[in-house]
N, C-alpha and C positions, 0 to 999 in steps of 0.2 A: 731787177738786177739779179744777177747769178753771180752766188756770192758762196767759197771753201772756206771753211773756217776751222783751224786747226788749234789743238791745244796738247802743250805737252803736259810734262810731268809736275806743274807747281801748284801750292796750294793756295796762295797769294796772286788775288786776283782772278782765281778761280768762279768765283760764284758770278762778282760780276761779270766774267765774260758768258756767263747760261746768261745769264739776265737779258744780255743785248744781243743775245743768238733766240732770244724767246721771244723779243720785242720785234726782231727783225722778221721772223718766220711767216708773219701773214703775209707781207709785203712782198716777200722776196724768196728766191730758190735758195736755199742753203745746205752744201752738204758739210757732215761734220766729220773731220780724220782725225784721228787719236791716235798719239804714239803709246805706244805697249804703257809705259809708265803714264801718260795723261788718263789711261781707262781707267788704272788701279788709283790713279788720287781723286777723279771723280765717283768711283765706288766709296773711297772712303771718307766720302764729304758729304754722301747720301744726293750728288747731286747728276750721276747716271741716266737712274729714268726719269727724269726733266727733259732730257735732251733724246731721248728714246721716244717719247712722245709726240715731238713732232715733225717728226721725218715718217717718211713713205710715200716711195716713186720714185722715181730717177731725179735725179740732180735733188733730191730732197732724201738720200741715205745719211746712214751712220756704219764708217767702218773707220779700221784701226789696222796698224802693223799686224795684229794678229790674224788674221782674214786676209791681209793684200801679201802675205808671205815676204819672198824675196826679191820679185819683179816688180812690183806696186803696179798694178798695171793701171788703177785708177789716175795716175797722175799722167798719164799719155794725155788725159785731158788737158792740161795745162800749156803742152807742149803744141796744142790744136788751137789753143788761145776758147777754148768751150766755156772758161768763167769768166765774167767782166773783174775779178778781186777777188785774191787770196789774203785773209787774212791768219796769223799767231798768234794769238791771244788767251792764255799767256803761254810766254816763250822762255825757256829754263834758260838759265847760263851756258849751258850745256850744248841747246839748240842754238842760242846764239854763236856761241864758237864756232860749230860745223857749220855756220852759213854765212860767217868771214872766211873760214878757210879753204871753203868751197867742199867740203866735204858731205854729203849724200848718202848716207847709209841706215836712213830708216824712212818712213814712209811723211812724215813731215819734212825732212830737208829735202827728201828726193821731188817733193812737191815744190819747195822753194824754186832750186833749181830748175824742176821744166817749166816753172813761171818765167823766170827769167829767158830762156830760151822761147816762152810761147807770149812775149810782151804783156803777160797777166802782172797788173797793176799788187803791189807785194804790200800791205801792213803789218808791221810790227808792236807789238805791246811786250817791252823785255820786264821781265819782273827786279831786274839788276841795272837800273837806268841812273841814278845818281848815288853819289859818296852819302854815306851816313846810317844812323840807325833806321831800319822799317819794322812797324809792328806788322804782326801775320798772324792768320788763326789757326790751329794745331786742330789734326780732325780728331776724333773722339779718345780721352787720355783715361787711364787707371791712377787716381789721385790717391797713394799709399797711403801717406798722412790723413788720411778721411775716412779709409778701408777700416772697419771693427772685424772684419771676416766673421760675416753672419753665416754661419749654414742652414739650410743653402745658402749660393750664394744667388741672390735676386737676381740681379742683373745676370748673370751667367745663364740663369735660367729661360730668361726671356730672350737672350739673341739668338734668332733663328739661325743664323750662322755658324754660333759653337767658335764665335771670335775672341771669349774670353779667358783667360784662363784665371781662375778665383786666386786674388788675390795676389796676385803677380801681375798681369798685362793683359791690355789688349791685342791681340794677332790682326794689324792693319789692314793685310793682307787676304782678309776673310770678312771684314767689317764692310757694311755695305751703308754706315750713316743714319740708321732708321732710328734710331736715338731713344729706341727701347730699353736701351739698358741703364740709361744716364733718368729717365722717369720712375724706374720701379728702383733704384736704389733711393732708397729713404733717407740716406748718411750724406750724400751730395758726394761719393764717390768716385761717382762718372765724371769729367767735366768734357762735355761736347763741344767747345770750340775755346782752348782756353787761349788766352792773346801773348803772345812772346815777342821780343824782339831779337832784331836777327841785324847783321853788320853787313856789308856789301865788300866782296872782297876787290881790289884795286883792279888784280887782272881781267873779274867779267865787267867792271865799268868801261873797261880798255875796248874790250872787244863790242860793246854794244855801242860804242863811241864812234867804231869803223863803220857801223851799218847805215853810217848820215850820207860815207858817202858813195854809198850803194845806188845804182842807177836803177830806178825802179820801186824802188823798198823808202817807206816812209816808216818811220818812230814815232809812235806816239806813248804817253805814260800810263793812259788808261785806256779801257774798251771804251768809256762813256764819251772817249775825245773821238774817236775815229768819225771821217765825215762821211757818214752811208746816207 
C-alpha cells in the first residue's frame, strides 16, 4: 500500500503516530508531510530523526510546508489518485477546522483537499474528539521549584542547542528532545515529559463532529485503531 501520512502541530498523540509510521514502513510506501508547526513539535519531542530514518526514494520522502513553499506541488499527487490513503495523525483543532470549512492554505489541508478531489481514501485521528478532561505530555520543561541555580548551569551546558536559558526557560523552539539536559541536572530540574491535563473546548468537538459526515474521511481516536 502507498500510504501519506501527515502530522500537524500537536503533542498528544504524537509519539504514537512515529510508532505506527515505524511499524508500518517495511510493509509499505510511506511518505511523510509536516505542516511548519508538526516539524517544530516533533523537534521538540526529540522524535524528528525517528522519522528521518526511514524514508528515501520516492514515495518514501519527508517534506514539510517549508520545502513545498506555496504551490505544494507534492499534493498534485493526491489529485492523480498516486496513494491508496492519506492519513492525519495527529490532526490540531486548528486542521480540523480548515477541512470542514474547506479551507486549504498549508501543505496538509491543501493535501486533504486534492484527496478529495483524487478519491484518495482520507483518515483522521483529531486529538479534540470527545467532551472531557485529556492527559498529554509537555515536551521538555524548566521546573523553577527544583532549580538551586548551580553555576554553571549543567544542563545549559550540555544542550548542544544553546535551548536553555539558566534558570528561566527552555527556548522550545531550539530544543531538539535529546534529553541531555534533564540527565546531567542532578536537582531533577529538567522534567522531560511532564503529564498535564488539558479540557477540550466545545467548538473543536463541534467541528471534529462535522468530519463523520465527510464523504471519504474516516475518524478514528487513535493511530493504533486505524485499519492498514
Amino acid at each position: 500500500m502507498r500510504i501519506a501520512w501527515a502530522i500537524t502541530g500537536a503533542g498528544h498523540l504524537l509519539k504514537e503516530s512515529v510508532e505506527v509510521i515505524e511499524s508500518l514502513s517495511d510493509s509499505h510506501e510511506i511518505t511523510i508531510l509536516l505542516s511548519a508547526a508538526g516539524e517544530e513539535v516533533l523537534r521538540m519531542y526529540g522524535l524528528y530523526d525517528r522519522l528521518v530514518a526511514i524514508t528515501g526514494g520516492r514515495y518514501r520522502e519527508l517534506t514539510s510546508d517549508l520545502n513545498q513553499k506555496y504551490s505544494y506541488p507534492i499534493t498534485g499527487r493526491f489529485s492523480l489518485g498516486k496513494y491508496d490513503l492519506l492519513v492525519v495523525s495527529p490532526a490540531t483543532a486548528n486542521t480540523v477546522s480548515k477541512i470542514v470549512y474547506g479551507i486549504s492554505d498549508n501543505l496538509i489541508t491543501n493535501a486533504v483537499a486534492q484527496s478529495g478531489k483524487g478519491a484518495v481514501e482520507i483518515d483522521i485521528v483529531p486529538v479534540d474528539l470527545e467532551e472531557g478532561p485529556v492527559d498529554t505530555i509537555l515536551p521538555s520543561k524548566l521546573e523553577l521549584s527544583k532549580c538551586v541555580k548551580c553555576s554553571p548551569c549543567n544542563a545549559a551546558v550540555e544542550c548542544p542547542n544553546q535551548a536553555i536559558t539558566p534558570y528561566e526557560e527552555i527556548d522550545l523552539l531550539k530544543c531538539i528532545g535529546c534529553g541531555k539536559c534533564s540527565s546531567s541536572c542532578e536537582y531533577g530540574a529538567i522534567d522531560p515529559g511532564k503529564i498535564i491535563t488539558i479540557y477540550m473546548r466545545a467548538i473543536d468537538i463541534e467541528n471534529t463532529q462535522k468530519l463523520y459526515d465527510f464523504e471519504g474521511i474516516s475518524v478514528f481516536k487513535s493511530p493504533y485503531d486505524l485499519e492498514l
